[in-house]
mmCIF file of the N, C-alpha and C atoms, coordinates in Angstrom:
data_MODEL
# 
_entry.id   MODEL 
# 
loop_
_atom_site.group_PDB 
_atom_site.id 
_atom_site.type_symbol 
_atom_site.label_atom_id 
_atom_site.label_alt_id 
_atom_site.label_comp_id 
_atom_site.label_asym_id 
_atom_site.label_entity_id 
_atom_site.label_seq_id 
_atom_site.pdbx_PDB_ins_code 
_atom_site.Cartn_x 
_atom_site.Cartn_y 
_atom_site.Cartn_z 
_atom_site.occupancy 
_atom_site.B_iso_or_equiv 
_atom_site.pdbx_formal_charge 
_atom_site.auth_seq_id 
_atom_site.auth_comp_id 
_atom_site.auth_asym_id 
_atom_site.auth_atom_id 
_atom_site.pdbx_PDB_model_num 
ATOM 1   N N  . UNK A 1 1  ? 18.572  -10.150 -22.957 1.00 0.00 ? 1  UNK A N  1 
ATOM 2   C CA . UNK A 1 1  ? 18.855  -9.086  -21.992 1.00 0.00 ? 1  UNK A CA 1 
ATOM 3   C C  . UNK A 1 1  ? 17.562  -8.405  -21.555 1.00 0.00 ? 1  UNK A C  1 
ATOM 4   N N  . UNK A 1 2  ? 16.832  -8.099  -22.741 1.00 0.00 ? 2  UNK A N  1 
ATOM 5   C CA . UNK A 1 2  ? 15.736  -7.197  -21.990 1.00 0.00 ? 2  UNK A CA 1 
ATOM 6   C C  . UNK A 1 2  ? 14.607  -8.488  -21.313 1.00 0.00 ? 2  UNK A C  1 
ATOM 7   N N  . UNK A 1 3  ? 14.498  -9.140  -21.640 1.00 0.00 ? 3  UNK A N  1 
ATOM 8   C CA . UNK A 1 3  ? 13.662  -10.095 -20.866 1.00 0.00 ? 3  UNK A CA 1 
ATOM 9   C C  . UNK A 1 3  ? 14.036  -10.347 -19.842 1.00 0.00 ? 3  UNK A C  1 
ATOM 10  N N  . UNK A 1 4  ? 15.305  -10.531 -19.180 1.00 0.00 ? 4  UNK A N  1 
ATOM 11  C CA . UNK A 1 4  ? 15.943  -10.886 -17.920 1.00 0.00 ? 4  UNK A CA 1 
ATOM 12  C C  . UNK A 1 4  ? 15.309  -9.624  -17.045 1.00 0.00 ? 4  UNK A C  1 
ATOM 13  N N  . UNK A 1 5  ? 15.607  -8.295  -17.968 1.00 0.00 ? 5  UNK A N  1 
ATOM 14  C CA . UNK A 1 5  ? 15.365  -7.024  -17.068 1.00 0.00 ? 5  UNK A CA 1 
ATOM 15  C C  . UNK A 1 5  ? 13.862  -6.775  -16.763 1.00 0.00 ? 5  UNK A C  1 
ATOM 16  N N  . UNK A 1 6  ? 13.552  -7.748  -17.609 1.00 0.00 ? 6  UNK A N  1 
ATOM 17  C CA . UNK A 1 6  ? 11.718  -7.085  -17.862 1.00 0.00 ? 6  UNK A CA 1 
ATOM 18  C C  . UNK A 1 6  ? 11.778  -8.094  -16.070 1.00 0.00 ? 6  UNK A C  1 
ATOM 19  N N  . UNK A 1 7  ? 11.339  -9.357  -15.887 1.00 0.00 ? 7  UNK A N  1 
ATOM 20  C CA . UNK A 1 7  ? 11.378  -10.349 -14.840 1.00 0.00 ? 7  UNK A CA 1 
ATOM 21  C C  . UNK A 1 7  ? 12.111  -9.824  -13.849 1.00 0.00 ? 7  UNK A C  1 
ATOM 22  N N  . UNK A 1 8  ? 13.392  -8.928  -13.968 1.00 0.00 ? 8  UNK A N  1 
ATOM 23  C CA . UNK A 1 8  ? 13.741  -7.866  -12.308 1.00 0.00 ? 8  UNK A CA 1 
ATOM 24  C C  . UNK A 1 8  ? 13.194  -7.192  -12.258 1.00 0.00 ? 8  UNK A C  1 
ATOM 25  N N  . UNK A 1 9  ? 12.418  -6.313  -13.406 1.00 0.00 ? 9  UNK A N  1 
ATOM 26  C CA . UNK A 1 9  ? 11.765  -5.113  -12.859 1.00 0.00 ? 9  UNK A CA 1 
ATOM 27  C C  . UNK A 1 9  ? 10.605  -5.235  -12.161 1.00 0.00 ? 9  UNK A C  1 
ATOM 28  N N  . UNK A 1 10 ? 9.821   -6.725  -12.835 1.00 0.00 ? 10 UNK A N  1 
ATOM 29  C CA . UNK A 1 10 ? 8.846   -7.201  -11.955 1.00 0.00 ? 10 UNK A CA 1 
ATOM 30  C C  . UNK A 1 10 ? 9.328   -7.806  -10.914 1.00 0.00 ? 10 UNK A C  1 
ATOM 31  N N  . UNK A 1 11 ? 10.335  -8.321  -10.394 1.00 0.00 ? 11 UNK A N  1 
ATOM 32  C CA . UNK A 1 11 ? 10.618  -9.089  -9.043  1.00 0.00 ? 11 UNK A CA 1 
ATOM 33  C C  . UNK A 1 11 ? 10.829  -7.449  -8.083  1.00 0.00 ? 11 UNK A C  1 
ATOM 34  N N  . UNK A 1 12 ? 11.216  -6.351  -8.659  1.00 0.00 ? 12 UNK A N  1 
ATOM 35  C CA . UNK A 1 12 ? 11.554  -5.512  -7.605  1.00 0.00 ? 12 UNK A CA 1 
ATOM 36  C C  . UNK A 1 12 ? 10.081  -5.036  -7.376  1.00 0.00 ? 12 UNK A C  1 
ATOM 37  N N  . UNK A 1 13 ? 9.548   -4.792  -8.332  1.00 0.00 ? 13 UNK A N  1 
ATOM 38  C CA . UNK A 1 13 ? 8.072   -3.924  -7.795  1.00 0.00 ? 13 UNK A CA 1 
ATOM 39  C C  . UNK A 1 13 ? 6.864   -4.552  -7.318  1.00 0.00 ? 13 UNK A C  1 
ATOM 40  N N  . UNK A 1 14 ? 7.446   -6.089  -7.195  1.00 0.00 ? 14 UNK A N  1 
ATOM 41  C CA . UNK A 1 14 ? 6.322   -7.035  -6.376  1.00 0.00 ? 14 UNK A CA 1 
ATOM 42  C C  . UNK A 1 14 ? 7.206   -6.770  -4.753  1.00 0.00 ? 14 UNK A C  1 
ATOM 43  N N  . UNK A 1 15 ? 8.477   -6.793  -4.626  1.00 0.00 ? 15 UNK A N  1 
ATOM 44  C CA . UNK A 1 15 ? 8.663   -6.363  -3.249  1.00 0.00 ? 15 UNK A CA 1 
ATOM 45  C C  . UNK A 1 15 ? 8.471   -5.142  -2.973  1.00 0.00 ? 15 UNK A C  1 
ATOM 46  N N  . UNK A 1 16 ? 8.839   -4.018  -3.674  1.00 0.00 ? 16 UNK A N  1 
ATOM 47  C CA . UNK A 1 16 ? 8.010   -2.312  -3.335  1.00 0.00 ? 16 UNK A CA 1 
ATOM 48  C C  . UNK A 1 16 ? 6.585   -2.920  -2.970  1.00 0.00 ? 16 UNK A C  1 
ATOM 49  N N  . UNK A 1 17 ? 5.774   -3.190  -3.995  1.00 0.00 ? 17 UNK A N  1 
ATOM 50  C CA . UNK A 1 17 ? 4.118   -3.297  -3.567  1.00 0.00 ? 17 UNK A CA 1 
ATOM 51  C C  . UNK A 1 17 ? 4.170   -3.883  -2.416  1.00 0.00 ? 17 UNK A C  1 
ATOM 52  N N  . UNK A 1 18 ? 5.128   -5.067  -1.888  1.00 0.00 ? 18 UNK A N  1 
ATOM 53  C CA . UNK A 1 18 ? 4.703   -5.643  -0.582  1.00 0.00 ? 18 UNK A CA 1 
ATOM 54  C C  . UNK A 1 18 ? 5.174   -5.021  0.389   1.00 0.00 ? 18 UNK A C  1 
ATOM 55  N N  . UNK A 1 19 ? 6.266   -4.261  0.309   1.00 0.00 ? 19 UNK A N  1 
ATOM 56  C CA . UNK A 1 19 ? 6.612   -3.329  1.627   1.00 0.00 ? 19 UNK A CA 1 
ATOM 57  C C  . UNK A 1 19 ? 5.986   -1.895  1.223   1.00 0.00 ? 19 UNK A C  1 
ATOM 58  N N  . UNK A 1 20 ? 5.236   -1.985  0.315   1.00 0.00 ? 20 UNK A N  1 
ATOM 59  C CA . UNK A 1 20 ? 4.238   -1.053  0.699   1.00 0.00 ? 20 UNK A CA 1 
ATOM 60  C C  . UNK A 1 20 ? 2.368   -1.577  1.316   1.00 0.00 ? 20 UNK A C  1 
ATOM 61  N N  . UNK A 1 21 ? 2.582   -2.355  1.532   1.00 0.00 ? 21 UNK A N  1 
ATOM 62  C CA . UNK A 1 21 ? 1.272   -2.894  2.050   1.00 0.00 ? 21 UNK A CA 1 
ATOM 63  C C  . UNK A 1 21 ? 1.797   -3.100  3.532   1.00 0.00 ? 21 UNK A C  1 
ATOM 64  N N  . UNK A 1 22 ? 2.924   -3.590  3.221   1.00 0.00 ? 22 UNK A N  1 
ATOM 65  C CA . UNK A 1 22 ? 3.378   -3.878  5.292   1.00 0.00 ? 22 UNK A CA 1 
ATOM 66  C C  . UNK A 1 22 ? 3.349   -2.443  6.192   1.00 0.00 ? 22 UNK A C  1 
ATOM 67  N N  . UNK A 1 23 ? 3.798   -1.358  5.404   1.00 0.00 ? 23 UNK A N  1 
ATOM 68  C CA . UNK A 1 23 ? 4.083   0.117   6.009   1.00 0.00 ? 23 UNK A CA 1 
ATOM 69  C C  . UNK A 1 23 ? 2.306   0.217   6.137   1.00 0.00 ? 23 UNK A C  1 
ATOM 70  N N  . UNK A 1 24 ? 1.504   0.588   4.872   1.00 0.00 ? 24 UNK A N  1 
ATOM 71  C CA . UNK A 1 24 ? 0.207   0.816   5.167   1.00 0.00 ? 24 UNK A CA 1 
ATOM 72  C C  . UNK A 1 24 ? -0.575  0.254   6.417   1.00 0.00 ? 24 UNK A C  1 
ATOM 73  N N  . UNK A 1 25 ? -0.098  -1.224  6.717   1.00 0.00 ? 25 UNK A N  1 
ATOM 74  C CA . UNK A 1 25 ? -0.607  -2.139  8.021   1.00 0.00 ? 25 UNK A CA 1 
ATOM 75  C C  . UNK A 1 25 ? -0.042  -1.768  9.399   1.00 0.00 ? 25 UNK A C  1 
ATOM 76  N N  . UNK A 1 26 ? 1.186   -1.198  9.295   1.00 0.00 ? 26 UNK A N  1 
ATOM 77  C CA . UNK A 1 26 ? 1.521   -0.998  10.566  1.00 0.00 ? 26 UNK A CA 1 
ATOM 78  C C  . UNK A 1 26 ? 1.186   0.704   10.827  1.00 0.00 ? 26 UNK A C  1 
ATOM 79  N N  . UNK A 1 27 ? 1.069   1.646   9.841   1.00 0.00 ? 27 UNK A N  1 
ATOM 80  C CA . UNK A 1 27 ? 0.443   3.309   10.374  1.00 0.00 ? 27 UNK A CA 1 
ATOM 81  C C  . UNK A 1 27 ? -1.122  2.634   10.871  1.00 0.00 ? 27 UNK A C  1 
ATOM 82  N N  . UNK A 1 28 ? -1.564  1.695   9.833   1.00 0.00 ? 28 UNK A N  1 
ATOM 83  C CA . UNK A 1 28 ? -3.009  1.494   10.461  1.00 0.00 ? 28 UNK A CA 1 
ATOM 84  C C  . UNK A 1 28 ? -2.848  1.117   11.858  1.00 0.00 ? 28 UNK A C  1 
ATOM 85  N N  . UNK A 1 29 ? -2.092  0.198   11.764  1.00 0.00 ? 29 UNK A N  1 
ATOM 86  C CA . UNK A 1 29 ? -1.867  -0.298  13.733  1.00 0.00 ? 29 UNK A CA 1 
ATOM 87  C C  . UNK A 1 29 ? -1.681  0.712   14.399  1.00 0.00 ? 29 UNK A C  1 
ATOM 88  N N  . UNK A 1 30 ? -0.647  1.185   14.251  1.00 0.00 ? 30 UNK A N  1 
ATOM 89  C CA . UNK A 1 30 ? 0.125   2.757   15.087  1.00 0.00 ? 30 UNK A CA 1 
ATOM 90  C C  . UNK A 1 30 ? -0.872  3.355   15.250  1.00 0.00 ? 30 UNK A C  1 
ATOM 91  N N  . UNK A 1 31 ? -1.509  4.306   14.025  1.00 0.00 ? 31 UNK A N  1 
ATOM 92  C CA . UNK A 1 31 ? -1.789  5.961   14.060  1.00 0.00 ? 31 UNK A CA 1 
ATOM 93  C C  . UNK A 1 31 ? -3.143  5.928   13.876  1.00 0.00 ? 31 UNK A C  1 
ATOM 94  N N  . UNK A 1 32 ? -3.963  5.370   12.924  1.00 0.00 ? 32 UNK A N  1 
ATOM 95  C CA . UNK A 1 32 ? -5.168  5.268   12.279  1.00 0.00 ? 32 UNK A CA 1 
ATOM 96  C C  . UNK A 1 32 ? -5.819  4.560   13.564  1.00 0.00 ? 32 UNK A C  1 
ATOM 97  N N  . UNK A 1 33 ? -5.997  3.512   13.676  1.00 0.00 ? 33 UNK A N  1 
ATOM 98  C CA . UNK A 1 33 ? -6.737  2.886   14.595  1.00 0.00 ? 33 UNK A CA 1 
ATOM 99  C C  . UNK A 1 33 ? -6.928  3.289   15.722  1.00 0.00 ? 33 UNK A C  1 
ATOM 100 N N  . UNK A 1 34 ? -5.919  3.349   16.570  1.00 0.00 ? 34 UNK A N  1 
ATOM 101 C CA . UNK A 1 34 ? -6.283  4.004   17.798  1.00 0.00 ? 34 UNK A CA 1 
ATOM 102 C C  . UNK A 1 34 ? -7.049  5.309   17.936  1.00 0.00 ? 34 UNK A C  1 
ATOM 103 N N  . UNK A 1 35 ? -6.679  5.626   16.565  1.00 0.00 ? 35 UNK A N  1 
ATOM 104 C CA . UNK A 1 35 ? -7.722  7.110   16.586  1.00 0.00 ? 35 UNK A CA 1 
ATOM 105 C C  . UNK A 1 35 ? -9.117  7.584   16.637  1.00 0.00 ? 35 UNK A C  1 
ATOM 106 N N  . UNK A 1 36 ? -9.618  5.875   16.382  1.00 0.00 ? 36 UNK A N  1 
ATOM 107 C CA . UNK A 1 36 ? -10.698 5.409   16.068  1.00 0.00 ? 36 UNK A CA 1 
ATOM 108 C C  . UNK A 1 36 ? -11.783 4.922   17.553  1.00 0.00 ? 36 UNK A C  1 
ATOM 109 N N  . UNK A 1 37 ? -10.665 4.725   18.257  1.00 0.00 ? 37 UNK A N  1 
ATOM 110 C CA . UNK A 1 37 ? -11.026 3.863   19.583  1.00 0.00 ? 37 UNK A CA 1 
ATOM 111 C C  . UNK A 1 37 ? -11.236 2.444   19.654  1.00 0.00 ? 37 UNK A C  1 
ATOM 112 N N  . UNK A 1 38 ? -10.844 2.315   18.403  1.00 0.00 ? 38 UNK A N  1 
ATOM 113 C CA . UNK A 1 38 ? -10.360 0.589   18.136  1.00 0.00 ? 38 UNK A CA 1 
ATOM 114 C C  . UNK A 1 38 ? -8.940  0.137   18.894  1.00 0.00 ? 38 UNK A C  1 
ATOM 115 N N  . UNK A 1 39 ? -9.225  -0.794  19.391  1.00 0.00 ? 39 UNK A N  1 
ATOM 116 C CA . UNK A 1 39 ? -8.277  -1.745  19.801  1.00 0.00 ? 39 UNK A CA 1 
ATOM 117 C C  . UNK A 1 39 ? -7.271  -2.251  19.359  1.00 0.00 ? 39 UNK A C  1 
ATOM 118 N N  . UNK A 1 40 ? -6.088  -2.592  19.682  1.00 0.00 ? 40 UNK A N  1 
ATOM 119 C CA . UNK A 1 40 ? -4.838  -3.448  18.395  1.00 0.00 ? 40 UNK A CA 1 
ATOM 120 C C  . UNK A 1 40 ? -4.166  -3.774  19.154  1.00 0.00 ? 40 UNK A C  1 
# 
């Protein structure tokens, strides 16, 4: 049991970490960059 849970808890917080890298990429697109006078 706890090993099954240990392997979800890591399958969920490898998708948190990755939809937290996708959100970080798109404020950079949106908000950050243009602020910059960079292009996107």
């Amino acid at each position: 049991m706890s090993a099954r849970h240990t392997i979800t808890g890591g399958f969920v917080m490898e998708i948190l970490i990755a939809l937290g890298v996708v959100a970080l990429w798109v404020i950079l697109q949106i908000w950050v960059l243009p602020r910059f006078g960079i292009q996107t």
